[in-house]
C-alpha positions in Angstrom: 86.6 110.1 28.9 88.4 113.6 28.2 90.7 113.9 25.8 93.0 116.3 26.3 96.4 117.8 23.5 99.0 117.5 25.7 102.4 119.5 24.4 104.8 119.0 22.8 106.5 121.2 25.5 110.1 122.2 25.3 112.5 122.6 28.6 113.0 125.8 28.8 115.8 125.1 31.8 117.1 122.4 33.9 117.4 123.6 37.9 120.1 121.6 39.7 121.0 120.6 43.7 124.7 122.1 42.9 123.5 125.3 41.5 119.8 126.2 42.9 119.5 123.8 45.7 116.8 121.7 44.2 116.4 119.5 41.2 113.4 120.8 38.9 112.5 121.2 34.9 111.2 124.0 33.5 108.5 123.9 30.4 107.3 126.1 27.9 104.4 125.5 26.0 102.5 127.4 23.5 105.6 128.8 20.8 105.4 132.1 20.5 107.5 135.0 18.1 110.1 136.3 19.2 108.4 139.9 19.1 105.8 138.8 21.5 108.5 138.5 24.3 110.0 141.5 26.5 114.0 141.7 27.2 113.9 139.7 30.1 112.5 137.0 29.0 114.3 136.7 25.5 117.7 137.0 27.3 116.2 133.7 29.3 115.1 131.9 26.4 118.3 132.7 24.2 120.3 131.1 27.8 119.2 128.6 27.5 118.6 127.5 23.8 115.0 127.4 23.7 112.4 128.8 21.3 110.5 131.2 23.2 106.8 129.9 24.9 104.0 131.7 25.7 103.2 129.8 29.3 105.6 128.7 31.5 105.5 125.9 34.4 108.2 124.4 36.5 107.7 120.9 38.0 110.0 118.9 40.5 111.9 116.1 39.6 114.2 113.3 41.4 117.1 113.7 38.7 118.0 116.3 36.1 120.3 113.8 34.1 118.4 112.6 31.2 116.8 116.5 30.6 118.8 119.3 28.4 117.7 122.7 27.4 116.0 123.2 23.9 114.7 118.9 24.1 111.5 118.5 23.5 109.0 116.5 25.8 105.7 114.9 23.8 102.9 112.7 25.5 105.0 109.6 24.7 105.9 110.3 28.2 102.5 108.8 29.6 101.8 105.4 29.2 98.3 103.5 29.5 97.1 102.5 32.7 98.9 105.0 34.3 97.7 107.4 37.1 98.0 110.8 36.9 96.9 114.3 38.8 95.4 116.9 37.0 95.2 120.4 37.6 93.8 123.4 36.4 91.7 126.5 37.1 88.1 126.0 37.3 84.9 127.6 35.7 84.4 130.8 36.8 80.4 131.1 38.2 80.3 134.8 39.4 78.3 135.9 42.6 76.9 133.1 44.5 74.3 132.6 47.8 74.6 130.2 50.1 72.0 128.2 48.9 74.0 127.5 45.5 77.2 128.0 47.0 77.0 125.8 50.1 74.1 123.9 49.4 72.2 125.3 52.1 68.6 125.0 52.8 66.0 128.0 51.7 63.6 129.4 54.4 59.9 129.2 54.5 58.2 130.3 51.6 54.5 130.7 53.3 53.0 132.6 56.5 55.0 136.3 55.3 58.2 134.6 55.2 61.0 137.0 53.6 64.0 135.1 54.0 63.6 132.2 51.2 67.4 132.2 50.1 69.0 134.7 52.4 71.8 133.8 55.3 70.9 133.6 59.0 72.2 136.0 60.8 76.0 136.6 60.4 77.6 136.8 64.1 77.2 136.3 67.6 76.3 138.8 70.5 79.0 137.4 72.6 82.4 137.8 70.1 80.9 140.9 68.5 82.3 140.1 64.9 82.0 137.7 62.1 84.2 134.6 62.6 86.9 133.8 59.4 85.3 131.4 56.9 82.0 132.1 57.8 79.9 130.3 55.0 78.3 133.8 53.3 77.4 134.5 49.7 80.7 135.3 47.5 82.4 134.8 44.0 82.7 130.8 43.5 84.9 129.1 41.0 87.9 130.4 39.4 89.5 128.8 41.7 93.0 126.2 41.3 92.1 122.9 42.1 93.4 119.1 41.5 91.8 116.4 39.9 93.6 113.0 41.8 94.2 109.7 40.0 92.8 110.0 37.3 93.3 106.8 34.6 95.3 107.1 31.6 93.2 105.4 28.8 94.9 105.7 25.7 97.8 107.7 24.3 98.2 109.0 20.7 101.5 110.1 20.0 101.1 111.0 16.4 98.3 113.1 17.4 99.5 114.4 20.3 95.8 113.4 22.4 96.1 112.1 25.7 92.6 110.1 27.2 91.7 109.7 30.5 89.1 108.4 32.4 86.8 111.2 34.3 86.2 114.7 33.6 89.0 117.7 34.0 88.4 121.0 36.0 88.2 124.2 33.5 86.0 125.0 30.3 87.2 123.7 26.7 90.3 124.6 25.8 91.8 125.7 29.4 95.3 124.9 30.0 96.3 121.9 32.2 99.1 120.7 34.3 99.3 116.6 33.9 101.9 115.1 36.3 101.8 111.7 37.1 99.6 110.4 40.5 101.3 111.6 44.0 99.7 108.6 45.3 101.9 106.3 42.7 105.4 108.3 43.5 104.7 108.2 47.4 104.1 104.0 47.2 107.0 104.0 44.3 109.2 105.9 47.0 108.5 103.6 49.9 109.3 100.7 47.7 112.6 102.3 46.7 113.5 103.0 50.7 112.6 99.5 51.7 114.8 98.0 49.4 
């Protein structure tokens, strides 16, 4: 399991149909002093009644009603057994080959052989260039990516600690984005429009 602090997070501002043609919550995590924040951004914190955050993430929603500027949201919003998706950025491994990039196979290492881990050739004698996403040696990780349904073990409200089931991309300590499964909302949605 990974256990991961999740919040508390304050909304930061509420985005409505009426007013900005979509329904969406925005939250702030990580309080920071007020020093620590340009103009801009204290005039949009002191809008909308909310202490001022060091990261910022908005996240769609079916209905603003329930949400208000300045509330706070805690991990008493998860629930065990529930699914969730989980993204983040992942470890950063610097300049790869293609053999630990892409898994490819190494050449002969015998008879004068000089290419153990180096690419084949690159292009062709008939287009005359080298094709977009050619598999070559580059930079690998550091890279967005989403962790799918992923189990909610156990919650700890007091604590703030959130356990689930499987491992998390990112090194210790790297921020997260939890929301819960897209699988779960698309069946919960097709439930909702049968009925």
């Amino acid at each position: 399991m990974t256990v991961i602090e999740a919040g508390p997070c304050v909304v930061t501002q509420v985005r409505t149909p009426e007013k900005d043609g979509y329904a969406a919550v925005q939250l702030g995590y990580l309080e920071q002093h007020k020093s620590r924040v340009n103009k801009p951004m204290a005039g949009h914190f002191a809008a909308h009644s909310a202490r001022p955050s060091r990261v910022l993430r908005e996240f769609r929603v079916d209905s603003t009603a329930e949400l208000k500027p300045g509330q706070e949201l805690d991990v008493g919003m998860f629930e065990e057994g529930q699914l969730v998706d989980i993204r983040g950025v992942s470890k950063g491994k610097g300049f790869m080959g293609t053999v630990r990039r892409y898994g490819f196979s190494r050449g002969p290492m015998t008879h004068g052989s000089k290419s153990h881990r180096r690419p084949a050739s690159a292009g062709s004698t008939d287009a005359q260039r080298v094709f977009l996403g050619k598999r070559s040696p580059g930079h690998m990780g550091n890279e967005t990516c989403t962790v799918r349904d992923l189990k909610v073990m156990r919650v700890e409200g007091e604590r703030g600690l959130l356990y689930v089931r499987g491992s998390v991309p990112g090194p210790a300590g790297g921020l997260l984005e939890i929301r819960p499964s897209r699988s779960e909302t698309i069946s919960r949605r097709r439930r909702h429009h049968k009925e």
